[in-house]
N, C-alpha and C positions, 0 to 999 in steps of 0.2 A: 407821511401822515398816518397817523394810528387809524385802526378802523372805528374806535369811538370819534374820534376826530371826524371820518370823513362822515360816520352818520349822525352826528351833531351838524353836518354840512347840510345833509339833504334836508333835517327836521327843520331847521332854518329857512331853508329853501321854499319848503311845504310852508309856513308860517306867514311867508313874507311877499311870497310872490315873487321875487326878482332875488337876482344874484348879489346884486351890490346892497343893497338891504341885509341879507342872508350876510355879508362880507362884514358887514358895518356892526352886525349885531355880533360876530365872532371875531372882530379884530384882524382880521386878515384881508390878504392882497381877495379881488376878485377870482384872479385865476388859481387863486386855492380851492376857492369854493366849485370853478369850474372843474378844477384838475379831483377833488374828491369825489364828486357826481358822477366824474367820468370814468374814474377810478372801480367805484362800484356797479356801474352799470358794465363795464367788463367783466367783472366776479360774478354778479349776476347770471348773464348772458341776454339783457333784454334792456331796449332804452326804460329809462328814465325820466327822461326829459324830450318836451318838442321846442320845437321856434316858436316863436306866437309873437309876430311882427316883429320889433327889434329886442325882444326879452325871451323870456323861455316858460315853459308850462309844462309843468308833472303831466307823463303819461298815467293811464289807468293802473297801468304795473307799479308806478312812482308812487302814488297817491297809496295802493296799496302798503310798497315797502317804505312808505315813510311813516305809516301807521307803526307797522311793528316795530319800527328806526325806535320811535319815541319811546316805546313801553320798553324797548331792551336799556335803552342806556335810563332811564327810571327805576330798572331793575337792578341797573349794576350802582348805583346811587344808591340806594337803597340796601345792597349788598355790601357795599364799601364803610356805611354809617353804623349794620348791623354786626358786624364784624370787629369795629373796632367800640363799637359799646358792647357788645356780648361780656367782654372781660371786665370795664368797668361804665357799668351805666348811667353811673352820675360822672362821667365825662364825656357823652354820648350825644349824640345830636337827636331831634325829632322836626321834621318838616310837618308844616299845618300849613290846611287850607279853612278857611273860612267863608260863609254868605257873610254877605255887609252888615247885617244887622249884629249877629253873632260877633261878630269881628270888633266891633264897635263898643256894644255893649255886656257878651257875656264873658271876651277872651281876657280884658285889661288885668280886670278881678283874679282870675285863674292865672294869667299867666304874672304876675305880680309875684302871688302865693306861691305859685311853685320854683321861681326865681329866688326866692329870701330863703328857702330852704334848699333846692340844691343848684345854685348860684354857677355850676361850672358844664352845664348842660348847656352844649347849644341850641337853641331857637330857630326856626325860620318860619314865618307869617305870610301867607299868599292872602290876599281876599277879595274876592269876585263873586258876581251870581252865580246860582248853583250852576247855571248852566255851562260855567269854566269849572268850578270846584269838583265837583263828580267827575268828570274827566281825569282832574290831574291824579285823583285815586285810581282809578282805570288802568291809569298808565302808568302808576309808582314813581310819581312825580313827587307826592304826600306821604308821608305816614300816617297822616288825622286828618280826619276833618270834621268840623264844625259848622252844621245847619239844620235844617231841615230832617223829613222823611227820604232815606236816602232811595234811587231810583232800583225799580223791581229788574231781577238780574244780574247787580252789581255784586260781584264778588270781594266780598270784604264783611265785617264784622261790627256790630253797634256792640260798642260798650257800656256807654252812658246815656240816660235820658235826663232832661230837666223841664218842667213846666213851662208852656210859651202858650198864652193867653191872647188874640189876633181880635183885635176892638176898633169900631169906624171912630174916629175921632176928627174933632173941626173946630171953630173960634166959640165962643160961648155965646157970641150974636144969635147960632143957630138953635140952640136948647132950645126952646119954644116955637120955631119952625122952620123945623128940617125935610124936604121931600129930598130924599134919595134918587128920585129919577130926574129932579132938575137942578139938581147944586152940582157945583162940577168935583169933581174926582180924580185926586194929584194922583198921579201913577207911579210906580218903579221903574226902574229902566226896561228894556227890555230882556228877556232871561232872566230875568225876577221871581222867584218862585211867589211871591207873596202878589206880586202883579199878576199874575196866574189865577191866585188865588184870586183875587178883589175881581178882575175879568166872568169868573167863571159865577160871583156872586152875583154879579150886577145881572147876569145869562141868567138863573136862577130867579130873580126878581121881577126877570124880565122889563126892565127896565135898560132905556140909552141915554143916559145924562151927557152932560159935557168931560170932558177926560184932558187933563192935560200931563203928557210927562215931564214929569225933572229930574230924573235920570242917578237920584241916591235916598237911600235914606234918610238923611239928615237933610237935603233939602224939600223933599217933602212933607216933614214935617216942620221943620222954616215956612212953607207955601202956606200950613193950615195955621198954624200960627199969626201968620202976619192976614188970614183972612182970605184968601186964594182958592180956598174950597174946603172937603173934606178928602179922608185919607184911612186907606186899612192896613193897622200897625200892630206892631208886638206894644200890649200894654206893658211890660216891665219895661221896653226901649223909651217911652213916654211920659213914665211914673211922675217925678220932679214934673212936670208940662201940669198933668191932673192935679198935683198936691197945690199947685202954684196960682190954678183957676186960667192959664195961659191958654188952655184946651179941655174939653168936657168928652166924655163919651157922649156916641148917638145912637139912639133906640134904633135896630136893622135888622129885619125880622133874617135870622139864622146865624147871629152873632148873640154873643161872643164867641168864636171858635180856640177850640185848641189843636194844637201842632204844639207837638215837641220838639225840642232840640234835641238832639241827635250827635253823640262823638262816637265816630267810625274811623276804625282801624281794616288797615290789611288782615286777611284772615289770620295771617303768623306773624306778629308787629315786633320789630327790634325791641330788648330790654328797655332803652330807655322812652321807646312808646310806652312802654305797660309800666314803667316810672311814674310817667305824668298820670296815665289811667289810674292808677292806685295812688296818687295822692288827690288830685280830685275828687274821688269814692271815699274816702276815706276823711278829706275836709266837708262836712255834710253842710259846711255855713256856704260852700260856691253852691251847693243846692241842684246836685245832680245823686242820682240815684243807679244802683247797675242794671245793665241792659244788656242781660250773655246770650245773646239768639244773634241769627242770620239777619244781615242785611234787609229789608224789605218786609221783616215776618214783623210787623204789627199790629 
């Protein structure tokens, strides 16, 4: 077994909890997954793994060297995609991660447009809460990603920003009365940055309404719609909702807020990462602007 193999085993492993999990998500016998583990924890010179009743548990060492397990083979991924686009970049891959809301509504448009022009670029789309997406850059899982304010100390690169306009919205029943501290309040999931957000508003307000999660964005706004409460969204993700009278903005004292979106690269991004960056900069109708500073600087 290669040693990317065996530490694609232990990442697995860390991921999953158990061996046959770890076996099931790699296609292999279990005693592969056992015999890789085992493998390295000789090279090493320290366990890896303990018993923990009939299954097994990353020692403190494991947990450690499963960390950097993840970020090397990320980096040889990355290494492999960069190298074979350096020469031609429009036959080049770029991995993306995205928040949901991004993913949903700012990627389709973007990545449409960059498909009809260079059609031979491969794609890959992850989209999770920020609180997965910022990681898989971390660990050069990604090439881009697409959300939010990216997190302070993260080394990597904003390139682009776009206008993201964050408004309380609810059924039109409530236009004439609305109390924020007693209508209840669809949530995000959790690891939400914008659940975060809406949390940290209501703390400011001082106010404890009723809260209920449903766990996407798209069904939270399904919830204020059909009358379930109200909800704090990206007004561009809701536009059609307002044009249609299906949903109103609600007066909230420290709204409307802005947050950008945010497209972050690796500090030193494969050709055909700075592909896609310069043809989004450069289409001004996807509605992004550049953004050449450090991570966190804004």
């Amino acid at each position: 077994m290669t040693t990317n193999a065996r530490l694609r085993a232990l990442v697995e492993l860390a991921a999953t909890g158990s061996v046959r999990a770890a076996a099931q998500r790699l296609v292999v016998t279990e005693s592969s997954v056992s015999s890789a583990i085992s493998a390295l924890a000789a090279e090493i010179g320290v366990p890896l793994v303990d018993r923990d009743g009939r299954g097994v548990r990353l020692t403190p060492a494991g947990e450690r060297y499963a960390d950097y397990a993840r970020r090397i083979l990320g980096l040889h991924a990355e290494a492999v995609t960069a190298a074979r686009g350096e020469a031609d970049p429009e036959h080049g891959t770029v991995r993306i991660a995205a928040v949901t809301t991004a993913g949903e509504h700012m990627l389709p448009a973007l990545l449409t447009s960059f498909r009809s022009r260079y059609p031979h670029v491969a794609l890959g789309l992850e989209v999770g809460p920020r609180g997965v997406v910022w990681p898989m850059l971390a660990a050069h899982e990604v090439d881009l990603v697409v959300a939010g304010r990216p997190p302070d100390g993260l080394d990597a690169r904003v390139r682009a920003v776009s206008p993201n306009t964050l408004v309380v919205v609810g059924p039109p029943a409530l236009r004439d009365d609305f109390d924020p501290g007693h209508t209840t309040w669809l949530q995000r999931e959790r690891g939400s940055g914008i659940r975060a957000t809406a949390v940290s508003l209501l703390d400011t307000l001082d106010v404890a309404p009723p809260q209920l999660s449903l766990g996407s964005h798209g069904a939270v706004v399904a919830g204020a719609v059909a009358g379930l409460g109200v909800t704090l969204v990206s007004r561009q993700s809701v536009r059609r909702h307002l044009e249609s009278g299906a949903l109103v903005e609600l007066p909230v004292p420290g709204t409307p807020m802005q947050r950008a979106w945010h497209v972050v690269s690796q500090p030193t991004a494969t050709a055909a990462t700075n592909l896609l960056v310069r043809h989004l900069l450069t289409h001004r109708d996807l509605g992004w602007r550049p953004a050449d500073r450090p991570a966190g600087d804004d």
